[in-house]
N, C-alpha and C positions, 0 to 999 in steps of 0.2 A: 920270648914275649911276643914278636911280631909287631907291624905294622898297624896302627891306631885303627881299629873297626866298632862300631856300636850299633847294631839296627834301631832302628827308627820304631818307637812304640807309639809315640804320640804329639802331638805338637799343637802350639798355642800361640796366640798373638797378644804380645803384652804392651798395651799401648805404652809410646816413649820410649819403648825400650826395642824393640822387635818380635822378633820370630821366635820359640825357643822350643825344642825337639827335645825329646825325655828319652831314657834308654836306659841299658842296661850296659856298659862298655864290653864290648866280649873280649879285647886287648888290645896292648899299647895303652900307649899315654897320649892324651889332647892337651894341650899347651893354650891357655890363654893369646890370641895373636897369630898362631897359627893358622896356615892355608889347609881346609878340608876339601874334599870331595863328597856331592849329594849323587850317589849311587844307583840304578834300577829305578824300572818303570817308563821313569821319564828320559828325558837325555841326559845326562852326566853334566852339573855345574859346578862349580869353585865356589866357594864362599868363605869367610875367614870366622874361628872364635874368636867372639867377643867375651865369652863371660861362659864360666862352669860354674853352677851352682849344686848343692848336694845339701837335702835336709834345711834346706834354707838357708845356708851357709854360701857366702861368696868362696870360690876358692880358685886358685891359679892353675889346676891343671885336672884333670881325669883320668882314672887308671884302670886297668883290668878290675871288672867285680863290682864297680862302682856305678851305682841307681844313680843318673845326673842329668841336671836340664843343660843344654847346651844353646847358648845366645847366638843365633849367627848374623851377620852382617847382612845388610839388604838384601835378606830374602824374605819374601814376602810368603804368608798363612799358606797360599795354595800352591806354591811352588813345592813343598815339602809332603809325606805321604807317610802313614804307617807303611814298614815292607821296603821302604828304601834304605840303603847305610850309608853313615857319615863316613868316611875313611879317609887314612891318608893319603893325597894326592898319587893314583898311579897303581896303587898297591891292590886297586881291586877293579875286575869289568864285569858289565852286564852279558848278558848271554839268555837268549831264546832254547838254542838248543844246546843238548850234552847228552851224552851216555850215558848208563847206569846198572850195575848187578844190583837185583832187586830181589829178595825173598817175599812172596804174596803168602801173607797169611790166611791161614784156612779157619773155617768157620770156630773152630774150638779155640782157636788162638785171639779171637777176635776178630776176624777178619772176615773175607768172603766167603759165601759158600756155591757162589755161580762161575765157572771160565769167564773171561775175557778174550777177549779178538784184537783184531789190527785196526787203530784208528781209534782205539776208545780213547774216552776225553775226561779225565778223572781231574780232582784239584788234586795241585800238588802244594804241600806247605812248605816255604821256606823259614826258618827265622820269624818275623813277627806277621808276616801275608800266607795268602795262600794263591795259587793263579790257576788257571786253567790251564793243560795242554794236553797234545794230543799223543799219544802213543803208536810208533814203532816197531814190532816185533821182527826178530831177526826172518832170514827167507824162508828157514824151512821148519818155520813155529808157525802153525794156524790158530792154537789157542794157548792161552795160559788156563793152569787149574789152581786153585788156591793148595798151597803147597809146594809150588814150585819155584824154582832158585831159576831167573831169566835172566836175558843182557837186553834192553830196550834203550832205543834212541826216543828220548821228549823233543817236540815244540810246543814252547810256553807263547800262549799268547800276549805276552809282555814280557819285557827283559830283568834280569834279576840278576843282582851279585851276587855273584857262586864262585868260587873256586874247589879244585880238585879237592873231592873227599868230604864238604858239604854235602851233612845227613839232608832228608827231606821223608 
């Protein structure tokens, strides 16, 4: 099942009550009471659930699969972002750069029909954002052609939870 993760799709400020961030839990369980972690972009903060909601429904915990508003503790509207994860304390880091084996689709496929070079600057999608970075290519690649199976190093110009094996 893994360690409590949910990206961040939206979030709202309910006066008297706080902060509350909507999502989709991708897995694990959030526990009413429980210490989380606010993920990517910005610097990594703690914060505690307060309160899971589902369908309008109060309810004591959130679980894999589960569409739920999540109440957090003294965090305020703009401390939070779509593109960030709630997760459990530790279980997840931010990261600018990583590696990646990438198939470029060709124009039939959907995809490009021009090469690329060293230093292009494409969005990349993670989960519920998408960011900017910059591309990589190994020494003895001067281009990619759509079609081709690469190993490219990204720098995102913002930081993202990713771990090993996160699609994009």
């Amino acid at each position: 099942d893994g360690a409590f993760l949910m990206p961040v799709e939206d979030v709202f400020s309910i006066s008297g009550r706080g902060t509350v961030v909507t999502g989709r839990v991708e897995r694990g369980v959030v526990k009413v009471g429980e210490e989380i972690e606010i993920v990517g972009i910005k610097p990594t903060v703690k914060t505690t659930c307060t309160g899971v909601e589902m369908f309008r429904k109060l309810l004591d915990q959130g679980q894999a699969g589960d569409n739920v508003g999540i109440l957090l503790r003294g965090t305020k509207r703009e401390d939070v972002e779509r593109g960030q994860v709630l997760a459990k304390p530790g279980s997840i880091t931010p990261h600018t750069h990583f590696t990646a084996e990438v198939y470029v689709l060709s124009k039939d496929e959907g995809g490009r029909h021009t090469p690329f070079f060293n230093n292009y600057r494409p969005q990349f999608y993670f989960r519920t954002t998408d960011v900017t970075g910059s591309i990589e290519l190994p020494k003895d690649k001067e281009m990619v052609m759509p079609g081709d199976n690469v190993s490219i190093t990204v720098k995102l110009i913002a930081p993202i939870a990713m771990e090993e094996g996160l699609r994009f």
